[in-house]
N, C-alpha and C positions, 0 to 999 in steps of 0.2 A: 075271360074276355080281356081282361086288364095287359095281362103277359101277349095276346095277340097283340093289341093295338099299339105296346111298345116295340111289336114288330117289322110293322107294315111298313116300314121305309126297307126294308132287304126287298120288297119286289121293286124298287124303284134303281132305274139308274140313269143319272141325269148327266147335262154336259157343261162349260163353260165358256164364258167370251172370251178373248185376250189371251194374252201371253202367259199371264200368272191368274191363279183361281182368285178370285176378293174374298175381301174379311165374309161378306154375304153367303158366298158360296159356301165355304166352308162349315160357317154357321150352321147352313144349311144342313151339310154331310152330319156335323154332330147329333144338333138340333134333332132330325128326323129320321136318325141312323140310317143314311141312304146306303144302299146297297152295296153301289158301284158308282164311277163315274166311265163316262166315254170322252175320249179325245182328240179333236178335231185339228184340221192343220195350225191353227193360229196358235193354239197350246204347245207345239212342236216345232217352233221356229226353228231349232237345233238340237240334237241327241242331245247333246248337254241340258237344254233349257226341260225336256221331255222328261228326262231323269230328274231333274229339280224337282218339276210339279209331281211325278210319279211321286218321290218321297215325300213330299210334305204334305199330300194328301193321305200315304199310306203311315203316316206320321199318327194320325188322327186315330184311327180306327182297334193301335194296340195289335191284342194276338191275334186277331182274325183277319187275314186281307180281306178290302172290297176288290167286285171285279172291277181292274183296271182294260176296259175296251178299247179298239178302234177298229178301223177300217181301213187294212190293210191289202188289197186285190189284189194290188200290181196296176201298172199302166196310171192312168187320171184316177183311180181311186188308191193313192198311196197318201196317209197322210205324212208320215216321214219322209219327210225326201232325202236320197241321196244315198251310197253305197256304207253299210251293208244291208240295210230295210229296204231301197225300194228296189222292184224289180219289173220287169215286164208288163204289158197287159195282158190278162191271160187269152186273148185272142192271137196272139202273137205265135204262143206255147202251142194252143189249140190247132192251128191252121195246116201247119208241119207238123203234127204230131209228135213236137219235141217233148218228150215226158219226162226223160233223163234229166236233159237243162233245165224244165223247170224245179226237178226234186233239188236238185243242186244251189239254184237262184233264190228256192221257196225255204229251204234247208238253212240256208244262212239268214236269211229275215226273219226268219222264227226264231232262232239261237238269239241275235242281236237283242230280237221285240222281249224277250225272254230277261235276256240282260240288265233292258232297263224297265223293268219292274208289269211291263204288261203282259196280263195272263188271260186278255179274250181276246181272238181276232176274228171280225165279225164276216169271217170267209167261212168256206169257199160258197161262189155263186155258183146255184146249182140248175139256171136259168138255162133253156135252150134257146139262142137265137134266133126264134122264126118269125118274128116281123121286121123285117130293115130298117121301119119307120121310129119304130122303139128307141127315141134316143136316149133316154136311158141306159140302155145296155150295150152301147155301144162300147166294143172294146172290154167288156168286162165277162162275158162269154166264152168257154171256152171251144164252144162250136156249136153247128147250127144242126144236131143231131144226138141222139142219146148217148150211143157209140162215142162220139168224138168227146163228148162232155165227162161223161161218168168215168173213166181212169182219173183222171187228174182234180176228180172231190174226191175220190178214196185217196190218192196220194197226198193232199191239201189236210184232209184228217189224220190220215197218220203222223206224216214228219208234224203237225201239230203236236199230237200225243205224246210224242219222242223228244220235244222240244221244251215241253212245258206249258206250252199252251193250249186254252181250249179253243175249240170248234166251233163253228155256229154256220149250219147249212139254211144259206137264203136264197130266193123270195119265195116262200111257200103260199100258196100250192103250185107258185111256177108261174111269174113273171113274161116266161118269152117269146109270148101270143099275142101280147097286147101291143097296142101303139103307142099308150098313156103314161106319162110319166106320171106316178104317185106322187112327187113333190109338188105336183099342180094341180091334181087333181087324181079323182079316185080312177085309177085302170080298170080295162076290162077284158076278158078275154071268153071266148064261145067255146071250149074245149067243156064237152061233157067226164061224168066220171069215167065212163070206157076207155076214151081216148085218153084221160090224165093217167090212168092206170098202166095205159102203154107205153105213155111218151113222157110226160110229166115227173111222173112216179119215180121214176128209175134212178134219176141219179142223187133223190133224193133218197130213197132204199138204199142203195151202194152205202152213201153217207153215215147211214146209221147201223148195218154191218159191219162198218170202217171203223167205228165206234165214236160218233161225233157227240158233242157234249149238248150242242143245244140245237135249236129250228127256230129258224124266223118268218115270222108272214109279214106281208105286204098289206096295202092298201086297194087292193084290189076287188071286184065283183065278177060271180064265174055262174050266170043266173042260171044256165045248164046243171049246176051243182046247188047251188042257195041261192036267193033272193037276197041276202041281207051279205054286207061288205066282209071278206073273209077276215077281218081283225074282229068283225062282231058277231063271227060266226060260229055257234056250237058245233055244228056237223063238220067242217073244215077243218079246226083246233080241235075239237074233244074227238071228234070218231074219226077224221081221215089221218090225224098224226098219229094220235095215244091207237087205233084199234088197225087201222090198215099197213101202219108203217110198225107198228108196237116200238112205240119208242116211248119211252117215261120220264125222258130228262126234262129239265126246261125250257119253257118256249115262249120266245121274248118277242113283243111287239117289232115292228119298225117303229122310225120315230111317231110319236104320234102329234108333234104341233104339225105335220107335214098336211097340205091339204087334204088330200087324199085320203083323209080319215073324216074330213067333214060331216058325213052323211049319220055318224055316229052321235053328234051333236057338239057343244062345248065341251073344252079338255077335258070337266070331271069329267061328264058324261063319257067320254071316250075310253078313260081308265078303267070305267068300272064296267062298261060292255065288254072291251076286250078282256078282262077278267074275267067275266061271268062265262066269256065262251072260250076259256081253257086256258089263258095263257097265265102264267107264272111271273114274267116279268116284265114291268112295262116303259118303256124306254121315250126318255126326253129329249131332246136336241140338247141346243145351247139356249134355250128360252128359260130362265130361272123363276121368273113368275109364275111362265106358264105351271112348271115342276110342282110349286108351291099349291098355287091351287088347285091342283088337279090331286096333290096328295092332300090337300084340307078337306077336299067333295069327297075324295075317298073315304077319309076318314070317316067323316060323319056317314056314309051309306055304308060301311060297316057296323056302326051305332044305331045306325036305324033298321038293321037285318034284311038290308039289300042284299048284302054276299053272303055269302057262306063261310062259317068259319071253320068248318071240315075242308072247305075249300082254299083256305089261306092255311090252313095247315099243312095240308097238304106240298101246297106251293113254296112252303117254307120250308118243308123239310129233302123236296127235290133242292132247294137253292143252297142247304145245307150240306149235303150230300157232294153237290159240285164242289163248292168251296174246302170241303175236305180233300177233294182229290190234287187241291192246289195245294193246300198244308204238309200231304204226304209226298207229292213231288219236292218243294221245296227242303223237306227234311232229310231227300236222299244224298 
C-alpha cells in the first residue's frame, strides 16, 4: 500500500495561473509527484516563454517525462498563437472537405508542439455538430455528420503518432446533442445507446483503430444510457469505452473544477467517483487549491479502502505504458 500511495499523484494532471508556474506550483509537482501538467494561453504568451516553462517543469521530474498537455484544436481553441502552432478551426477544414490542407496545417503544429517539449494534445474532437445552440462547439467541429467528421480524427491521430505526440479523442460519449455548455453547467443529451452506436460511436471507433492514445469524457448526462453524470459513470467509462470501443489506454477526465461536474459533489468527491467509474486520470484546470485538495480527499479514500488498489494499479500501469511510448519516441 505504501508504494501505491507514493504513487497517486501520476493520475493527477493539473494546470497553472500566469506566465511562469510559482514556487507553489512547482512544490506541488515534486511534493505529490504530479503526473503531468496542462497549459493554458497565459502560460504561452510566446513560443519562447512555452518552451521556458516546458523546461523548467520537465527540469523537475529527472528521467521520466510528465505529460506536458494542451489544447490545441485549431480555430478559438489554440492555446499558441501564431504560425507554425495555430491553425484553422476545424470547422473550416470540415465544411470543404479540405482533408489535405488540414494534414498539412495539422502536420506542422504537431512537429512544432513536439519541438517545444509538448507530448499530449488534448485533440481531436470527435463531437458531431447537431445542435446549433451548443455554443460550446462552435467552430471546433468538424462537421455536422459522421461522414464528414471521422476522416479528419483518424488523420488528427495519426500525424499525432508520426509526430510524437499523443492523442486524446474528446468529449465522450459525444458531446454534439447537447445545448449545454459543461463549463456552466452539466450537459445533456437524449440520444439512447442504439442511436450512440450509429451516430456517436463512429468517430470515436475510427479514433481508436487510428490508434489514439487516450479518451476523454465530458460532463455530461445521457439518462437514455445512465442516470448518474457520465464522469461518474461505471457503464459509460468501464463498459462503453474498455468493452464496446475495446480500448485499454487511458482515459482522462475533463476538467473537473468545471461546473458541470457539480452533481458529483465537492472536488474530492469528484476525484474519487470519476475513478471509481474507470477513469485513469483526472485532470485539473488552473485551480491549484482546488488540485490540492482533491488529491488530499483522494488520498485519504484510498486509506480508508474507498478505491481499489487493483484499480490504481491498474491505472498506473496504463499511465506507465503511455509514458514509455514517449521515452521510446524521444530515443529514436
Amino acid at each position: 500500500m505504501f508504494e501505491i500511495i507514493k504513487l497517486i499523484g501520476q493520475l493527477f494532471i493539473v494546470g497553472f495561473l500566469g506566465e511562469t508556474p510559482s514556487k507553489d506550483f512547482l512544490d506541488f509537482l515534486v511534493g505529490r509527484q504530479i503526473g503531468g501538467v496542462i497549459l493554458f494561453e497565459d502560460n504561452c504568451l510566446t513560443h519562447q516563454k512555452a518552451k521556458e516553462n516546458i523546461q523548467r517543469i520537465r527540469l523537475l521530474y529527472g528521467t521520466t517525462a510528465p505529460f506536458v498537455a494542451i489544447d490545441q484544436e485549431g480555430g478559438r481553441i489554440c492555446r499558441l498563437k501564431g504560425a507554425p502552432a495555430e491553425f484553422r478551426a476545424a470547422y473550416v477544414y470540415g465544411r470543404n472537405g479540405e482533408i489535405e490542407h488540414f494534414k498539412e496545417d495539422y502536420t506542422r503544429a504537431a512537429v512544432f508542439m513536439e519541438s517545444l517539449g509538448i507530448n499530449l494534445n488534448l485533440a481531436p474532437v470527435c463531437d458531431i455538430f447537431l445542435n446549433p445552440e451548443n455554443q460550446c462547439l462552435i467552430d471546433r467541429c468538424f462537421g455536422k455528420s459522421v461522414e464528414s467528421v471521422t476522416p479528419f480524427v483518424e488523420q488528427t491521430v495519426r500525424i499525432s503518432k508520426s509526430s510524437g505526440l499523443l492523442s486524446c479523442l474528446k468529449h465522450f460519449p459525444g458531446l454534439g446533442a447537447s445545448s449545454i455548455d459543461p463549463h456552466r453547467e452539466t450537459a445533456m443529451a437524449k440520444y439512447d445507446l442504439l442511436l450512440w452506436e450509429q451516430r456517436e460511436k463512429v468517430p470515436f471507433a475510427a479514433g481508436v483503430q487510428s490508434g489514439a492514445d487516450m479518451i476523454m469524457t465530458t460532463h455530461m448526462r445521457v439518462p437514455n444510457i445512465d442516470a448518474q453524470i457520465a464522469t461518474g459513470s461505471h457503464k459509460i467509462v468501464s463498459t462503453m469505452i474498455r468493452q464496446s470501443l475495446s480500448f485499454d489506454g487511458p482515459v482522462i477526465t475533463d476538467d473537473l473544477t468545471m461546473s458541470g461536474a457539480s452533481p458529483l459533489g465537492h472536488i474530492g468527491q469528484r476525484a474519487v467517483a470519476a475513478f471509481n467509474a474507470g477513469h485513469d486520470i483526472l485532470l485539473f484546470g488552473q485551480d491549484l487549491e482546488a488540485a490540492d485538495e482533491a488529491y488530499t480527499y483522494f488520498l485519504k479514500a484510498v486509506q480508508r479502502g474507498e478505491i481499489s488498489q487493483r484499480q490504481i494499479e491498474l491505472s498506473l500501469e496504463r499511465i506507465a505504458g503511455i509514458k514509455f511510448k514517449l521515452d521510446s519516441h524521444a530515443l529514436r
